[in-house]
C-alpha positions, 0 to 999 in steps of 0.5 A: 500500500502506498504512503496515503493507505498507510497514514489513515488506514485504521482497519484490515489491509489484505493482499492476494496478489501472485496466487493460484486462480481460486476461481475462473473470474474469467480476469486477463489482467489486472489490479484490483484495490477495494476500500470497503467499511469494515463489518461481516458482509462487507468482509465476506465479500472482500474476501470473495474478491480475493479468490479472483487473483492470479499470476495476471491479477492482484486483488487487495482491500482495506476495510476500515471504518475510517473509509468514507474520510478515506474515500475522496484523497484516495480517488482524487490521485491519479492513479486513485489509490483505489479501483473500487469504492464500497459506498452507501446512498450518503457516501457516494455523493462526494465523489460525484461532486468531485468526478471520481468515479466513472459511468458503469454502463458499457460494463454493466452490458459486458459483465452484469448479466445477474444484475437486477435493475434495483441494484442498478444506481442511475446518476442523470441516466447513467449507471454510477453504482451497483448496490448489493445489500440493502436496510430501512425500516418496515413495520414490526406487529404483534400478530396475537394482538391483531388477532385478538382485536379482528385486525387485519395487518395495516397496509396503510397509515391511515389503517394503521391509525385506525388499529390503533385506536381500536388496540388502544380501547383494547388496552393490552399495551401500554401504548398501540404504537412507537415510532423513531422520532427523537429529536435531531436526525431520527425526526428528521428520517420519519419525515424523508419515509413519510414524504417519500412515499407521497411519491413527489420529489424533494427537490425541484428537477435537476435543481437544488431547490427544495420542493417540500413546501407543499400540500404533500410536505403538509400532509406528511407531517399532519400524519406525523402528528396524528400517530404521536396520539397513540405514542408514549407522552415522552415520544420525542425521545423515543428513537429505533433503540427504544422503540425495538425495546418497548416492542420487544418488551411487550409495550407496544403492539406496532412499531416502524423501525430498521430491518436490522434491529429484526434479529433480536426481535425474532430470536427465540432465544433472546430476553424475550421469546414470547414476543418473538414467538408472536412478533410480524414483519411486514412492510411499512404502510404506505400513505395517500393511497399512492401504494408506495412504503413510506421508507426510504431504503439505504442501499450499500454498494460499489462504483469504480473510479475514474482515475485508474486504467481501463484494464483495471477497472475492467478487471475490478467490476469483474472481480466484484460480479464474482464476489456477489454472485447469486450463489454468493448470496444464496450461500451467506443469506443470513448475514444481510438482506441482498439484493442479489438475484435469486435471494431469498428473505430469510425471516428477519428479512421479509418486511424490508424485502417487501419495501422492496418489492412494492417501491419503496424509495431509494433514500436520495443520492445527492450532494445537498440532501444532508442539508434538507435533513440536517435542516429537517432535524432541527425545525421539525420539533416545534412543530411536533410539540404542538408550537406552530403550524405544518405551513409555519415548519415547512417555510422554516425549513426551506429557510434554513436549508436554502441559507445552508445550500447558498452558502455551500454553493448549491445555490445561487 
């Protein structure tokens, strides 16, 4: 590794370079050097990549933690340090904004035959990043309560509030309902979820205008506030953390929180096996009738840099189709829900993969989006506590993001 992977790496450096061919990747030549997060997935599929190496093809990653402060120093060299960067929806803007890594769609054709089109990552039309993994949040239920009450499972939010009440006159649970919407970037998440599934846009086409400040951001948070009247009092401290521990200790009979957080629910050797033994996943409810999950998914994946030989990014795109082949993902489903072809959900997966499956939104993959949200966190608690207006929260919104855009240069 060269003197810039060696200051800032904190995490695994392997090399496979020189070594007899573990698999046929069907790679001439080439270098292969992935910067990847460090946690269990994403270390499989590294170590997959590495079965592609040869006399011809030297495979090498860093998985480190430290990789999205990584990313942009390491690709803007010419040759990039990198040839593959493993990135999420929030980490690959920077690296368009900079021009680091290239369009993927002439090897797409040449080499992407197993991939579906919900893994293809389209930037302006153009195929930028191949996501392979993915998480959000869905609604967990108690399926013994649903059916004490005669409830069908709620599809909607506004059956969802409707089950509610009649869970609340029922009055098994402390509370019919938890939602993550502490203060800050929780908030901030449940009014992207809420929004996004009014299937309108956040921003003004091909501008970075806002566009929230409408009858749709209206109703997403007139929904917001309708839900808090069957939530704990405190309910703007309760974020996923508590509110997986307020379903999972039998507190709450519906909840919305990350398909990530289903193992401890489900284990029926966890701290609370009567509530696994009863506990649903389905997808969250959609809103406005538009059919669409009101969750916006976080997809983790790779792009190819620019900076690096045509050869080298041929022989890394090919290096990554082998690392998460379908048989890969058939082989490991339990360590993530995939969006490989051919995966099948495993339990705790089938809520998020149903978000998939009926259109759940991607969470927005552009450069001034963390500006929205950040602006979001920070005006929407007014609002939620019953201190000013849906019109009032939105305008202050368009405010603060429109000055923090302006002063970052997305707008004029």
């Amino acid at each position: 590794m060269t003197k810039l992977a060696t200051r800032f790496a904190t995490g695994v450096v392997f090399a496979a370079s020189a070594m007899p061919a573990l698999a046929d990747c069907g790679i001439e030549a080439g270098s292969v050097r992935i910067l990847s997060n460090d946690f269990d997935a994403l270390r499989l599929i590294n170590e997959r990549a590495t079965e592609c190496a040869t006399d011809s093809v030297s495979v090498t990653f860093n998985q480190t933690q430290e990789h999205k402060s990584l990313q942009v120093p390491a690709l803007s060299i010419d040759p990039a340090e990198y040839t593959v960067a493993v990135i999420a929806n929030n980490s690959l803007p920077p690296l368009l904004n900079d021009g680091l890594v290239r369009p993927l769609d002439d090897l797409v054709e040449k080499y992407g035959q197993n991939l579906t089109e919900q893994q293809l990552i389209r930037i302006d039309g153009k195929v930028m990043a191949i996501a392979f993994m993915v998480n959000g949040q869905h609604l967990f239920y108690r399926k013994d309560l649903l059916e004490e009450a005669g409830l069908e499972v709620p599809t909607t939010y506004e059956e969802l509030l409707e089950a509610a009440a009649v869970l609340e006159e029922l009055g098994k649970t402390d509370y019919p309902y938890a939602a993550s919407v502490q203060a800050g970037w929780e908030l901030a998440e449940e009014f992207v979820n809420m929004y996004s599934a009014t299937g309108a846009d956040f921003f003004a086409p091909g501008s970075a205008e806002v566009a929230i400040n409408n009858e749709n951001g209206v109703a997403a948070l007139e929904m917001m506030k309708a839900l808090t009247e069957y939530q704990s009092p405190d309910y703007m401290s309760v974020g996923s953390s508590e509110a997986s521990k307020m379903f999972r200790s039998g507190e709450v009979a519906m909840t919305v929180i990350w398909a990530s957080q289903a193992g401890p629910v489900l284990d029926p050797e966890g701290d609370n096996p009567e509530i696994a033994a009863v506990a649903g996943l389905a997808a969250a409810p959609s809103f406005q009738g538009n059919g669409i999950p009101a969750a916006t998914l976080f997809w983790d994946g790779f792009a190819i840099s620019k900076n690096i030989s045509d050869e080298d990014a041929e022989a890394s795109f090919q290096a990554m189709m082998h690392a998460t082949a379908p048989e890969f993902a058939e082989e490991n489903s339990y360590i993530a829900a995939w969006l490989i072809k051919g995966y099948e959900p495993t339990p705790g997966a089938v809520g998020i993969m149903a978000d998939v499956a009926q259109g759940a939104r991607g969470y927005p993959t552009l450069p001034f989006m963390d500006l929205l949200h950040s602006a979001l966190g920070s005006e929407l608690a007014d609002f939620m506590q019953g201190n000013e207006s849906a019109e009032q929260a939105l305008a202050d919104i368009e405010a603060a993001y429109s000055a923090a855009a302006t002063e970052r240069g997305f707008l004029n």
